[in-house]
Wavefront OBJ file of the C-alpha trace (Angstrom):
o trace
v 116.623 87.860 167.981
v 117.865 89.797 164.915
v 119.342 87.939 162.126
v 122.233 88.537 160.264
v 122.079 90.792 157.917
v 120.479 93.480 160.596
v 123.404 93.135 162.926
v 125.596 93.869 159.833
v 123.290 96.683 158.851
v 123.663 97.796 162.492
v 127.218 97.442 162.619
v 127.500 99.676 159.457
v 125.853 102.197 160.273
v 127.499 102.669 164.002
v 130.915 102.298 162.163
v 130.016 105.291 159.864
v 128.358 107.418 162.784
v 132.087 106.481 164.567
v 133.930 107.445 161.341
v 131.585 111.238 161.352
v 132.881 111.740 164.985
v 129.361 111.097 166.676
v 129.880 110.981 170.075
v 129.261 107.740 171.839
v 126.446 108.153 174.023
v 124.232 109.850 171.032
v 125.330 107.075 169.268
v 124.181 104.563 171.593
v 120.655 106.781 171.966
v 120.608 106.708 168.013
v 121.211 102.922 167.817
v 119.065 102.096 170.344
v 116.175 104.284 168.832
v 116.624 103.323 165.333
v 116.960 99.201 165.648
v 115.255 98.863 168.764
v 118.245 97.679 170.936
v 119.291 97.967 174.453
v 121.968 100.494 175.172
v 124.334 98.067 176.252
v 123.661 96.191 172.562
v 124.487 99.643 171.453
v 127.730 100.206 173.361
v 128.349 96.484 172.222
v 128.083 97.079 168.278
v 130.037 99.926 168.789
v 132.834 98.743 170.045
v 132.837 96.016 167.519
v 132.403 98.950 164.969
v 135.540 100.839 166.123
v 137.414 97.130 166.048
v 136.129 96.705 162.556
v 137.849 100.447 162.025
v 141.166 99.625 163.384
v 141.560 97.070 161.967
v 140.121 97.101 158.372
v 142.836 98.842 155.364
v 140.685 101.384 154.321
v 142.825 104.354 154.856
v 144.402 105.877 152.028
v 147.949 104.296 151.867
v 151.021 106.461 151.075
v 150.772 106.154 147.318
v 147.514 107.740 147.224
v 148.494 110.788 149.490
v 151.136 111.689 147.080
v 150.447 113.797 143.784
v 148.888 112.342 141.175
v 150.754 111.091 138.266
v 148.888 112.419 135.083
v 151.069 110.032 132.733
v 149.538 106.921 135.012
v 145.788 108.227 134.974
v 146.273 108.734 131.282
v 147.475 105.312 130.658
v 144.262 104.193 132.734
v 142.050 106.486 130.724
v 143.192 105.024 127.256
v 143.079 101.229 128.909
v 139.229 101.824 129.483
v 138.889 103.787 126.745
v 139.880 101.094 124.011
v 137.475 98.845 126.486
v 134.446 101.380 125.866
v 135.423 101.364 122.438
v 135.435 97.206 122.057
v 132.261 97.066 123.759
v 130.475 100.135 121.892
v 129.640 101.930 124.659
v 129.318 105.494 123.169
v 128.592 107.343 126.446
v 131.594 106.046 128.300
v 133.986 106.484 125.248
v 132.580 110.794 124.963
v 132.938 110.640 128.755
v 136.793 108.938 128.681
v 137.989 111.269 125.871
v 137.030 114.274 127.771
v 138.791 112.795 130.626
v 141.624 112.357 128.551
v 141.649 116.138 127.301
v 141.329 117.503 130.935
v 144.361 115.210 131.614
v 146.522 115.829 128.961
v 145.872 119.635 130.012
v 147.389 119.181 133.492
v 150.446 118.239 131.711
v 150.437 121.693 129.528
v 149.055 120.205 126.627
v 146.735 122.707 124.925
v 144.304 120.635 122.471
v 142.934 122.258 119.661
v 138.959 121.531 118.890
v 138.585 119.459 115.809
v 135.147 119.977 115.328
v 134.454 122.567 112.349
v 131.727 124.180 113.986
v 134.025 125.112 116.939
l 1 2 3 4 5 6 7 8 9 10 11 12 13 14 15 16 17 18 19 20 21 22 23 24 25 26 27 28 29 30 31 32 33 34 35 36 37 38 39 40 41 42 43 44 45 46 47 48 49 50 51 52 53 54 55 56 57 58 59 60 61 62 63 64 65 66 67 68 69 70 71 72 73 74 75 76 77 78 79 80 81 82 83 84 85 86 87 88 89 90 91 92 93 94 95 96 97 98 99 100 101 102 103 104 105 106 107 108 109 110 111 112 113 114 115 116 117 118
């Protein structure tokens, strides 16, 4: 009798062997190898797999198929930068500002190096 958390692990994996197109009878051989199943266990977690598929949201929804808005992901960018900032992390706030610059050149904006050396 498995438990819990290895049906779930089984379940994951057959829903991202579905999601890479894996055709259902290797799939059922590569379940049934892996945890030790029957085949018909197999065929069994994979239909509840592809259920778990249809019906779950993670698609991308309209908003993210569309172009993205550089004047949002800026605003983003500054909101975690003044967050990296607050909580001192150096290494987020050099990675956020260089986030920032690549940004702010999608929208034409040529920045000019402020370092002396450059």
């Amino acid at each position: 009798m498995a438990t819990q958390s290895e049906i779930q692990h089984r379940l994951s994996y057959a829903r991202a062997m579905i999601e890479r197109g894996v055709p259902d009878a290797s799939l059922a051989t590569l379940l049934s190898a892996r945890y030790f199943v029957s085949r018909s266990t197999a065929y069994e977690d994979m239909k509840t797999a592809h259920n778990d598929i249809m019906l779950s949201d993670d698609g991308p929804a309209t908003e993210d198929t569309e172009p993205g808005d550089p004047v949002a992901a800026l605003a983003m960018l500054q909101h975690r930068l003044e967050i990296s900032i607050a909580t001192g992390d150096d290494k987020q706030t050099c990675q956020l500002i260089k986030a920032m610059d690549t940004v702010k050149k999608w929208r034409g904006y040529n920045t000019q190096p402020v370092s002396p050396f450059a």
